[in-house]
C-alpha positions in Angstrom: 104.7 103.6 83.5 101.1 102.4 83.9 99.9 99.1 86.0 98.4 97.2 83.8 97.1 94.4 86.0 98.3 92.8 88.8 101.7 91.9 89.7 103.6 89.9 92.3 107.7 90.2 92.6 109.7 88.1 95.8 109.2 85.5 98.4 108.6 85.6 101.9 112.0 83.9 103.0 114.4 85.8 105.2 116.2 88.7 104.2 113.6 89.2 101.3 110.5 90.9 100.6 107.2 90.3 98.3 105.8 92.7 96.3 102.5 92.9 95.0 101.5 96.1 92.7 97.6 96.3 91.1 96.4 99.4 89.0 95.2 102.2 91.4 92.9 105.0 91.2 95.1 107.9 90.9 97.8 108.1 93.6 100.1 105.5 94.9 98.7 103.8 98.2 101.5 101.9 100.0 100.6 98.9 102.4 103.7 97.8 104.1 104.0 95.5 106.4 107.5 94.4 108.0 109.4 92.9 110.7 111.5 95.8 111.3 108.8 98.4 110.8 110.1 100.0 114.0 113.6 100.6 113.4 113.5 100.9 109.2 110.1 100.9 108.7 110.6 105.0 107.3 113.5 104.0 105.0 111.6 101.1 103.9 108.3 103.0 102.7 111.3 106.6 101.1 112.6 103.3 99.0 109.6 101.9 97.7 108.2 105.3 96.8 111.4 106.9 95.3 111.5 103.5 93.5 108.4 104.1 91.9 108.2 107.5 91.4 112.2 106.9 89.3 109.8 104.6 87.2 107.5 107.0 87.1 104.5 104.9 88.4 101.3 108.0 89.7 98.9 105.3 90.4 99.2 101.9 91.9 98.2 100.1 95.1 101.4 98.5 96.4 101.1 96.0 99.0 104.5 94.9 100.6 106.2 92.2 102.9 108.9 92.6 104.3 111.4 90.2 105.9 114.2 92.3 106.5 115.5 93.0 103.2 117.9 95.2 102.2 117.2 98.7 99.9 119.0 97.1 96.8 116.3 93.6 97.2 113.7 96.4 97.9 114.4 98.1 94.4 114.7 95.2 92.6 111.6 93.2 94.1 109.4 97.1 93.1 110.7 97.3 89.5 109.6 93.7 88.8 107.1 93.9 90.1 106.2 97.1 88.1 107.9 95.3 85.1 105.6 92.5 85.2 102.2 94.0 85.5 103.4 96.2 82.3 104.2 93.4 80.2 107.6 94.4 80.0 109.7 92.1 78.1 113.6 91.2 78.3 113.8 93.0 75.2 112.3 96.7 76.4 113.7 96.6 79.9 116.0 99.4 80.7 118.9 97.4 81.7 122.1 99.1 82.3 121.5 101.7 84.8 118.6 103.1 82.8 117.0 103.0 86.8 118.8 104.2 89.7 
């Protein structure tokens, strides 16, 4: 998938995490940002970029904040955001296990 144009998936509440993808220049560059980065803060960044490359995003800036979310609100705050900043639709969105 390509970024189209910026994109913004999550909240900043507890427990949840805000994702913000914009088109890149050729490789993905993660900025994370959490309040567990010492204890998860490897898992964290292995999810966001197996998440992407499963969508099969090459180039994106991805800026993230994290509140302590878990891996499942991880995936899901990264493929909307991806979703959104494609134009995705409800109608062309693999849903069904399409993304693992």
């Amino acid at each position: 998938m390509e970024i189209k144009k910026p994109a913004m998936a999550g909240t900043l509440e507890s427990s949840d995490a805000q994702v913000t993808v914009e088109p890149g220049n050729g490789k993905i560059e993660l900025s994370l940002e959490s309040s567990v980065m010492n204890q998860y803060g490897r898992q964290i960044k292995d999810t966001v970029l197996e998440t992407l490359d499963r969508l099969g995003v090459t180039s994106a800036r991805v800026t993230m904040v994290d509140k302590g979310a878990l891996d499942c609100t991880i995936k899901a705050r990264v493929e909307c955001a991806v979703f959104r900043s494609c134009d995705a639709s409800e109608s062309n969105i693999p849903w069904g296990g399409a993304i693992k």
